[in-house]
C-alpha positions, -999 to +999 in steps of 0.1 A: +519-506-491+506-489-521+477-460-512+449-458-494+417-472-509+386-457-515+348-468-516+352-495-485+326-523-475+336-549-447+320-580-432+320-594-398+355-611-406+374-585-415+377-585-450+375-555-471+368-548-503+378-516-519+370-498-559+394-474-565+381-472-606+357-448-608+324-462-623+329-493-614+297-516-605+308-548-592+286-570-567+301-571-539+286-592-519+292-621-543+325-612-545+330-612-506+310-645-501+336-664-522+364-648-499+347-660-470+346-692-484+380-698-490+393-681-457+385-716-441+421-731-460+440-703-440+469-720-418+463-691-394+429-671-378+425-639-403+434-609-393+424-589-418+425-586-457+422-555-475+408-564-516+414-535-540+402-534-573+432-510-596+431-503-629+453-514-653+481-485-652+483-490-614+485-527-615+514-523-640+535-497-612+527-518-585+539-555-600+570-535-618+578-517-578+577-551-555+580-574-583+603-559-607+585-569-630+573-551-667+538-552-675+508-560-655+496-586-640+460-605-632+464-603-590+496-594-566+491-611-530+511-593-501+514-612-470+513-585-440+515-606-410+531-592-383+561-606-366+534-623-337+522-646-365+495-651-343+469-640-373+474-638-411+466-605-428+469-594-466+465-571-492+454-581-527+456-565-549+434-574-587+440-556-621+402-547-630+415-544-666+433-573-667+396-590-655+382-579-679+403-597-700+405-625-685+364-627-681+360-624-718+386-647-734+373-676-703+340-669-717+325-657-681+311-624-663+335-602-644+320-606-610+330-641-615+365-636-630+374-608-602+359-633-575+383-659-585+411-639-587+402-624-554+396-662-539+436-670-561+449-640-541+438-662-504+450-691-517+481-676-521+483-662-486+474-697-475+503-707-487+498-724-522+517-720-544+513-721-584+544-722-604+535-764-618+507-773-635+499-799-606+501-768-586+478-747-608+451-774-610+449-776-574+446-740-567+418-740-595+399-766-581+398-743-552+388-716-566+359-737-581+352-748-549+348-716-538+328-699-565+304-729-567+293-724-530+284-688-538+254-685-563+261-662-588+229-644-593+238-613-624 
């Protein structure tokens, strides 16, 4: 997988959440709650899930080298599970530019924006899927689901 993270923090469940853009203030905490939250739609016990934060030139090398795809993208999920299948683990991977973005034309603060995408990116390791719109307003409602269980607190 793509390189080592920097500036780690972990919980009890093994979840990790990694900045690797300088500067960056994000709460964490918030961000790591709404994970929790959403672990509980996992088919499997969690292994462990790595969360990394990239800016927007890395996002765009990573989605164009395992997705051959141009351009950048909001969040890349990468299911690591071994061949055991015993427990699910992941890396996700969220585009903080790209966040940004997203946060500002949705009309909502980044922690929020990157804990949905973060809470999209288990959802996705879970197994849903959102290539419909039936599909995409499940895995929204979710994601609300998830951030309204974690107060917000700027």
């Amino acid at each position: 997988m793509p390189d080592e993270p920097k500036d780690l923090e972990s919980d009890s469940e093994n979840i990790e959440l990694h900045i690797t853009v300088a500067g960056t203030r994000v709460r964490k905490s918030y961000i790591l709650d709404c994970i929790q939250h959403s672990v509980h739609r996992l088919t499997r016990p969690l292994g462990h899930l790595n969360v990394v934060i990239v800016g927007g030139r890395k996002m765009t090398a990573l989605h164009k080298k395992y997705l051959g795809i141009a351009g950048t993208t909001d969040v890349l999920t990468f299911d690591l599970t071994g061949h055991d299948g015993n427990t699910l683990d992941g890396d996700i991977y969220i585009s903080l530019d790209q966040a940004k973005r997203q946060a500002r034309d949705y009309g909502v603060g980044l922690n929020e924006e990157l804990a949905r995408l973060a809470v999209h990116g288990v959802l996705h390791l879970a197994g849903f899927r959102d290539k419909s719109i039936t599909q995409k307003r499940q895995m929204r409602w979710m994601e609300d689901q998830s951030l309204a269980s974690v107060e917000n607190v700027t």
